[in-house]
RODO-2510 file (C-alpha; in nm, 4 decimals, decimal comma):
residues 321
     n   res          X          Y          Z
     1     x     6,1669    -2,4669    23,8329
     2     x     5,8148    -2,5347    23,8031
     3     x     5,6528    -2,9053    23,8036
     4     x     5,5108    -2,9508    23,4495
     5     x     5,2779    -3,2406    23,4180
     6     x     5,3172    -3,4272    23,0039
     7     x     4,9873    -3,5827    22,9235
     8     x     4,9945    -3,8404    22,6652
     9     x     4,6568    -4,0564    22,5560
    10     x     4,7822    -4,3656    22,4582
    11     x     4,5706    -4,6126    22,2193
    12     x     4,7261    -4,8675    21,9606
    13     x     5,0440    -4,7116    21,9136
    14     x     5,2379    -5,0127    22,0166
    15     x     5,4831    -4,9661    21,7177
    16     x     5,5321    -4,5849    21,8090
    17     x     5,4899    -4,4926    22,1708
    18     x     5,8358    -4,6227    22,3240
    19     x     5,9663    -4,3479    22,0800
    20     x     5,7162    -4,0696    22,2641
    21     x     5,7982    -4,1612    22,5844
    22     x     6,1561    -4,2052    22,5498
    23     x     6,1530    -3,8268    22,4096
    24     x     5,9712    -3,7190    22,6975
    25     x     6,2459    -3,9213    22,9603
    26     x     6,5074    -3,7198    22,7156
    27     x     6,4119    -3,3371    22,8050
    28     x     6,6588    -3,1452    22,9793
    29     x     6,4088    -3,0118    23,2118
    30     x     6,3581    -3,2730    23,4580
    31     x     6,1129    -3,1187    23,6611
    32     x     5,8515    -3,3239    23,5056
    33     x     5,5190    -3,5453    23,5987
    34     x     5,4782    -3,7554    23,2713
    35     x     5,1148    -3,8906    23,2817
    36     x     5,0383    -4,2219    23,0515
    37     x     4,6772    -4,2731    22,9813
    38     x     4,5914    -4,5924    22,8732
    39     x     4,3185    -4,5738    22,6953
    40     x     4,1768    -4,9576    22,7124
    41     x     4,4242    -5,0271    22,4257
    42     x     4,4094    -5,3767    22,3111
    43     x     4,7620    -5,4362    22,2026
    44     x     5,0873    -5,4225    22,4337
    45     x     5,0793    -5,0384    22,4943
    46     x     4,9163    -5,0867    22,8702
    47     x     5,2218    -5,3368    22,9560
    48     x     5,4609    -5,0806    22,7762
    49     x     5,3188    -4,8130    22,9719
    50     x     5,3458    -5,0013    23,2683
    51     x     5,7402    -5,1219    23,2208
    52     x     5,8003    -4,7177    23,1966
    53     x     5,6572    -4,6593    23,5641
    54     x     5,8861    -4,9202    23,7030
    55     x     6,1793    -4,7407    23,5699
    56     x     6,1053    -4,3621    23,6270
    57     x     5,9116    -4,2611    23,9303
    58     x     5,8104    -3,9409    23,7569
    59     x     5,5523    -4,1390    23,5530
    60     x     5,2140    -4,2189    23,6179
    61     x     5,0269    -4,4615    23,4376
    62     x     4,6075    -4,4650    23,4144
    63     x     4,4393    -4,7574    23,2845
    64     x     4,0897    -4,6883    23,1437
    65     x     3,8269    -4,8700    22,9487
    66     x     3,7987    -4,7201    22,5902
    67     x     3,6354    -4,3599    22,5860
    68     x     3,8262    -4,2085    22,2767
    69     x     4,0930    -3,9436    22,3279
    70     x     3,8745    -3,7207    22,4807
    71     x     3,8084    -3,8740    22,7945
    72     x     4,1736    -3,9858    22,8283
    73     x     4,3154    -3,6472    22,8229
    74     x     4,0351    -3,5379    23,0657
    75     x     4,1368    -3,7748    23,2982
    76     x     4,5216    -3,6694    23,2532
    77     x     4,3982    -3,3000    23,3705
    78     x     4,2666    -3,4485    23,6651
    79     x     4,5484    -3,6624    23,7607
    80     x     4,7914    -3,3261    23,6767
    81     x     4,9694    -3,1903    23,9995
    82     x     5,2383    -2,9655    23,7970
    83     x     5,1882    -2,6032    23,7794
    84     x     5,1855    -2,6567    23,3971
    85     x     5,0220    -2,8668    23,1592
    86     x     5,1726    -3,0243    22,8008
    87     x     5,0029    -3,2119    22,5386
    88     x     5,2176    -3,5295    22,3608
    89     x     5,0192    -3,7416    22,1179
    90     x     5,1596    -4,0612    22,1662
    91     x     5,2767    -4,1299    21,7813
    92     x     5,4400    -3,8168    21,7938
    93     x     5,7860    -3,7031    21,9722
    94     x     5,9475    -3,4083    22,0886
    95     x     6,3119    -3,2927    22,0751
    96     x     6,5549    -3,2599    22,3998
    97     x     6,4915    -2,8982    22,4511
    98     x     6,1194    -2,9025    22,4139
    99     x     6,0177    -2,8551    22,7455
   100     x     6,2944    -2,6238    22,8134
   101     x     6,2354    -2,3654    22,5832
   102     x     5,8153    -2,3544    22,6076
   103     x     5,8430    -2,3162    22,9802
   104     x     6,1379    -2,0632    22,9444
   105     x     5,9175    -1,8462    22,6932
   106     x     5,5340    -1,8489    22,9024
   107     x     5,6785    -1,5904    23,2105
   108     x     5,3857    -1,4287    23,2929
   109     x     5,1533    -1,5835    23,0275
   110     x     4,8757    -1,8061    23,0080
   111     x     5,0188    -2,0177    22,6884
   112     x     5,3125    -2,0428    22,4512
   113     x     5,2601    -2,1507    22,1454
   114     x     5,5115    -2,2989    21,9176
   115     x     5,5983    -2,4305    21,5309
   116     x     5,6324    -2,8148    21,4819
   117     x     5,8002    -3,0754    21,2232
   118     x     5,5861    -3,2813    21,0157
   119     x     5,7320    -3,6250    21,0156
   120     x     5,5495    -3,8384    20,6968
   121     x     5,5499    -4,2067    20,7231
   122     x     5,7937    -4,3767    20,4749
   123     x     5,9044    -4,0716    20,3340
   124     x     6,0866    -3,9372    20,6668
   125     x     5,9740    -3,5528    20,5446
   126     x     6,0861    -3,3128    20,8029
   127     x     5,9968    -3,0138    20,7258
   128     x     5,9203    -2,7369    20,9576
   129     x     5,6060    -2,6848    20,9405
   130     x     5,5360    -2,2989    21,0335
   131     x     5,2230    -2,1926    21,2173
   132     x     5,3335    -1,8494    21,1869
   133     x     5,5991    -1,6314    21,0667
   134     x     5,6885    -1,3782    21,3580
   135     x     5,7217    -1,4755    21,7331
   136     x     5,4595    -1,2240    21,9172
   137     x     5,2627    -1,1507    22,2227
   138     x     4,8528    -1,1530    22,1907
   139     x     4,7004    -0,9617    22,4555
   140     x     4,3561    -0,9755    22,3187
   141     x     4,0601    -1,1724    22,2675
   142     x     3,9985    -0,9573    21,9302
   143     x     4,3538    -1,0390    21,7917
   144     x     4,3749    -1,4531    21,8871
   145     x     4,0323    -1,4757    21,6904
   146     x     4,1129    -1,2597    21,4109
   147     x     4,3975    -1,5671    21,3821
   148     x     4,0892    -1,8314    21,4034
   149     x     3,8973    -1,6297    21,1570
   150     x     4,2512    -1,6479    20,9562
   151     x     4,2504    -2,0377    20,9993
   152     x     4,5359    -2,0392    21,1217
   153     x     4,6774    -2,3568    21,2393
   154     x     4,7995    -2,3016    21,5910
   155     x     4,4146    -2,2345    21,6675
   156     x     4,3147    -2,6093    21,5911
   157     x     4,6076    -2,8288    21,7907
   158     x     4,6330    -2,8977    22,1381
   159     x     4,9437    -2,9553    22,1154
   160     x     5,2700    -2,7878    22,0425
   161     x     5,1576    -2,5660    22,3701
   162     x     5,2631    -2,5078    22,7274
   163     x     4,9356    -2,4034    22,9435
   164     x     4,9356    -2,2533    23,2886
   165     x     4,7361    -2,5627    23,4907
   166     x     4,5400    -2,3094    23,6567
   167     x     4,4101    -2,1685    23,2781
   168     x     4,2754    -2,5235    23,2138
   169     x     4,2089    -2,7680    23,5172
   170     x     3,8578    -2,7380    23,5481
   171     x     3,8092    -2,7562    23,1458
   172     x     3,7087    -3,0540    22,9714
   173     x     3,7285    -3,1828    22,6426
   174     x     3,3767    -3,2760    22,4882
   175     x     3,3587    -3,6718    22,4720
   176     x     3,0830    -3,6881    22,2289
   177     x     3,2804    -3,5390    21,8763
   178     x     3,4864    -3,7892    21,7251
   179     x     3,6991    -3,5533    21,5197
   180     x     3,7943    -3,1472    21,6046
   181     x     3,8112    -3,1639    21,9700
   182     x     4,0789    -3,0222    21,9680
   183     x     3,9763    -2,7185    21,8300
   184     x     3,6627    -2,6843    22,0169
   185     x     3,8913    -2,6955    22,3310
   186     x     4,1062    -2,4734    22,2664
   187     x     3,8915    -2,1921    22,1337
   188     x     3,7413    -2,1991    22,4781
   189     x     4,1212    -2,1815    22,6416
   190     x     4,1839    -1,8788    22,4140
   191     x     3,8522    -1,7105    22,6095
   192     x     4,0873    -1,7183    22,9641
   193     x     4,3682    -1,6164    22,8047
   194     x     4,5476    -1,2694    22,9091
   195     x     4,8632    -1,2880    22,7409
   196     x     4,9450    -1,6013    22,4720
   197     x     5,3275    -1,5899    22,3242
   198     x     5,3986    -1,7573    21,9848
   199     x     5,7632    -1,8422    21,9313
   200     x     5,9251    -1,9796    21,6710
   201     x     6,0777    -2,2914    21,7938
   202     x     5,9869    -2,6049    21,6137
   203     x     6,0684    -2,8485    21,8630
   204     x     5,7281    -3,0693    21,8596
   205     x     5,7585    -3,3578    21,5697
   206     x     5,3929    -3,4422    21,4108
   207     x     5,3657    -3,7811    21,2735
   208     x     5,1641    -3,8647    20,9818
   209     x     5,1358    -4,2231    20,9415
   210     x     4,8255    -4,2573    20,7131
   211     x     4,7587    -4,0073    20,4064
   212     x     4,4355    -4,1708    20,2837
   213     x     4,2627    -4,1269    20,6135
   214     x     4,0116    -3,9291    20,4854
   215     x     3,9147    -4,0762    20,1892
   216     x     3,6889    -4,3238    20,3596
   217     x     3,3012    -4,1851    20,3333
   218     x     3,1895    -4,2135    20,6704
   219     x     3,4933    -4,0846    20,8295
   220     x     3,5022    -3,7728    20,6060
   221     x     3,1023    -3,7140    20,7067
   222     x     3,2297    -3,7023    21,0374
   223     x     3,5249    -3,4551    21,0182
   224     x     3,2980    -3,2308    20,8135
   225     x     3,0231    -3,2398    21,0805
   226     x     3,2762    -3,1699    21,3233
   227     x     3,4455    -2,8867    21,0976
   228     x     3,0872    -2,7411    21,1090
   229     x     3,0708    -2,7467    21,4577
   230     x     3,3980    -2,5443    21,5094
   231     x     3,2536    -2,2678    21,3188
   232     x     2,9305    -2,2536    21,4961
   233     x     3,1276    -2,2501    21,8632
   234     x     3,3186    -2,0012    21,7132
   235     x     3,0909    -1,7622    21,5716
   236     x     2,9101    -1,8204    21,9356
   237     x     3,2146    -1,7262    22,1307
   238     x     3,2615    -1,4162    21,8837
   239     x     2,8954    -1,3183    21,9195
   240     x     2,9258    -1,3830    22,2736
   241     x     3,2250    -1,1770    22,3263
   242     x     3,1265    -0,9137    22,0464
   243     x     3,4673    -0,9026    21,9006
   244     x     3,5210    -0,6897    21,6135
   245     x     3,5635    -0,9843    21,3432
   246     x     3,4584    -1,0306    21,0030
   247     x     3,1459    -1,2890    21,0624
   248     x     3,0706    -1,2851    20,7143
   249     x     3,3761    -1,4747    20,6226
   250     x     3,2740    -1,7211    20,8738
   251     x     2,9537    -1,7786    20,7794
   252     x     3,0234    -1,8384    20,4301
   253     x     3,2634    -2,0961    20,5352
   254     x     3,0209    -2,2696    20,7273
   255     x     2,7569    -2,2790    20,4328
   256     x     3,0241    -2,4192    20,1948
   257     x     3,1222    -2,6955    20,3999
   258     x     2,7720    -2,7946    20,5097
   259     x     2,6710    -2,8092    20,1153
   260     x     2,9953    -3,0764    20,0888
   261     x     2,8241    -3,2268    20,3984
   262     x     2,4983    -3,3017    20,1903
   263     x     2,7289    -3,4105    19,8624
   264     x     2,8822    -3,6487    20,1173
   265     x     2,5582    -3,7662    20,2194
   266     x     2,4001    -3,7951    19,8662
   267     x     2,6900    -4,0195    19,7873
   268     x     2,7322    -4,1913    20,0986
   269     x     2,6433    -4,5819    20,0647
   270     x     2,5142    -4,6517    20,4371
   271     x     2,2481    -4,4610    20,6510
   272     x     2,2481    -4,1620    20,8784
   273     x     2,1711    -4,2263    21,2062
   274     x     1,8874    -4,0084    21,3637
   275     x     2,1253    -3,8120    21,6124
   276     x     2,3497    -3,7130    21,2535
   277     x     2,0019    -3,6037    21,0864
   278     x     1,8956    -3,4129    21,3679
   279     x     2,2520    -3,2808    21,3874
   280     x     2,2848    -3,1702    21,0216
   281     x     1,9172    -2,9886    21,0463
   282     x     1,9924    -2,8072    21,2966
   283     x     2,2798    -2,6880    21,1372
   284     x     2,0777    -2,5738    20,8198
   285     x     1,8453    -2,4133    20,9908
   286     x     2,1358    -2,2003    21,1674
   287     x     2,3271    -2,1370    20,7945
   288     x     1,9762    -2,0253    20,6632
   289     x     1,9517    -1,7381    20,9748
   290     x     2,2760    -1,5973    20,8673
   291     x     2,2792    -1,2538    20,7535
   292     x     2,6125    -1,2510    20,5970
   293     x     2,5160    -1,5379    20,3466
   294     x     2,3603    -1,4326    20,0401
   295     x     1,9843    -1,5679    19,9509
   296     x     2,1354    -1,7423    19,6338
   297     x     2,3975    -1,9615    19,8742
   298     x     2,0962    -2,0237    20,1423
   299     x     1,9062    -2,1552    19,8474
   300     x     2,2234    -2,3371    19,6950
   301     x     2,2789    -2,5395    20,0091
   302     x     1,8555    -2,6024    20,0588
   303     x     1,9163    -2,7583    19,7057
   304     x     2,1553    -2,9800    19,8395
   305     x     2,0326    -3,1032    20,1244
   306     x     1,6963    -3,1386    19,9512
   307     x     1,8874    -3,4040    19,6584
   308     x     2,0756    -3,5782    19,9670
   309     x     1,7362    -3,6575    20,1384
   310     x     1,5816    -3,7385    19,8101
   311     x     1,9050    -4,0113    19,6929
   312     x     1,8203    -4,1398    20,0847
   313     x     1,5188    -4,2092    19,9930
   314     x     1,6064    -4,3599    19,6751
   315     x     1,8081    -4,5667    19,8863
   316     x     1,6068    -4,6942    20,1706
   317     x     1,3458    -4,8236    19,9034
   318     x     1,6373    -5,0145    19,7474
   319     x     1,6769    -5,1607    20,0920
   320     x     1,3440    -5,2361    20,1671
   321     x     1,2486    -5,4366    19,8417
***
């Protein structure tokens, strides 16, 4: 048996993390290094975390000041001794077997991939929730991006995924994007990648505990910024790689999210901040050097952002009288 090391970023989940850990505790794979990161949570999660350690030496608790999930899963890779490396978010839980089956399925790959249960607050939904329909073995770069390209799931979660340590220990998750880390990470994990095996299993249990997340303003700028920026490190990592993928697709995606981006904006009550103006330029001026977007969509989404900046001015008048 190999040492796998569990890391689980832990932040104001009081009501929902004994239920992680206690899942964790539960595998019937013992062989395990469970690593707690505290991230400067203000209710009783750090003294939770802490009551854990005392009772099972395989855990490790890290207390942090506040960075976002981000930094608290970087500092779980750098605490990591195991020859393996999971992901738990810590409102979500994992059956008995979990452990056992991903590490009995990677052999000699870099990953293993498997399906997951949503679990919806109130409503205790538990359905699986399939990433993919046929267990298989991806031996290319070509073939995990065509999957991207596809949107498929599997390619935006951290989790749900057993990772060789070595694939990923000197990899970092970027600390300045509030929403899509995840995704950004792991497209740069699929460029190390040899062999990746998707099973079927559905042993990792998603909780949803909010469905109205995203109907807040601000926080749906963000996530569309940082949808944005998923397709631009993709189409780099395609271009860089020159894989045989359909960039058009891509590229029309991108200009179709960025034009909701300056709907968002044209509708959005407070101000953008000079790093998100500078942000969203740049990111026209990247959709409008596309050669797989049509001249009518480039001038579609100019159109756009020119009525955003115009309501913004509109607006900071308001604000100055």
């Amino acid at each position: 048996m190999g040492k796998i090391s569990v890391i689980v970023p832990v932040y104001k989940v009081e009501k929902y993390l004994e239920r992680c850990v206690d899942s964790i505790l539960n595998q019937t794979y013992t062989d395990l290094e469970i690593i707690l990161v505290d991230d400067g949570s203000p209710d009783r999660c750090g003294e939770i975390c802490d009551e854990y350690s005392k009772r099972d030496k395989r855990i490790k608790v890290i207390h942090k000041e506040n960075e976002g999930v981000s930094a608290a899963r970087n500092d779980g890779i750098a605490a990591a001794s195991g020859e393996y490396i999971s992901f738990v978010d810590s409102d979500d839980y994992i059956d008995n077997d979990y452990i056992d089956v991903l590490y009995k399925n990677i052999a000699d790959c870099d990953m293993v991939v498997c399906n997951f249960k949503l679990d919806v607050a109130d409503e205790r939904f538990r359905p699986q929730h399939k990433l993919f329909d046929k267990e298989k073995t991806i031996t290319s770069i070509n073939e995990i991006f065509s999957d991207v390209f596809e949107n498929r799931i599997y390619t935006y979660i951290v989790w749900a995924k057993l990772y060789r340590t070595e694939l990923i220990k000197n990899m970092a998750f970027r600390e300045d994007m509030d929403y899509s880390e995840d995704a950004y990470f792991i497209r740069d994990v699929f460029t190390r990648c040899n062999r990746i095996k998707l099973i079927l299993y559905n042993g990792y249990n998603y909780y949803i505990s909010n469905h109205n997340a995203t109907s807040d303003r601000a926080r749906l700028l963000n996530i569309r910024i940082g949808d944005v920026m998923i397709i631009q490190h993709t189409l780099h990592i395609c271009r860089e790689h020159c894989l045989d993928v359909e960039y058009s697709k891509l590229e029309k995606r991108f200009m179709d999210i960025l034009r909701h981006i300056f709907v968002i904006i044209r509708t959005k009550g407070d101000r953008l901040t000079r790093q998100e103006k500078k942000l969203i330029i740049d990111m026209l001026k990247e959709g409008i050097s596309f050669k797989g977007v049509s001249l009518l969509d480039k001038i579609k989404t100019i159109v756009r952002w020119l009525e955003a900046t115009m309501m913004r001015q509109i607006r900071r008048m308001k604000w100055e009288k």
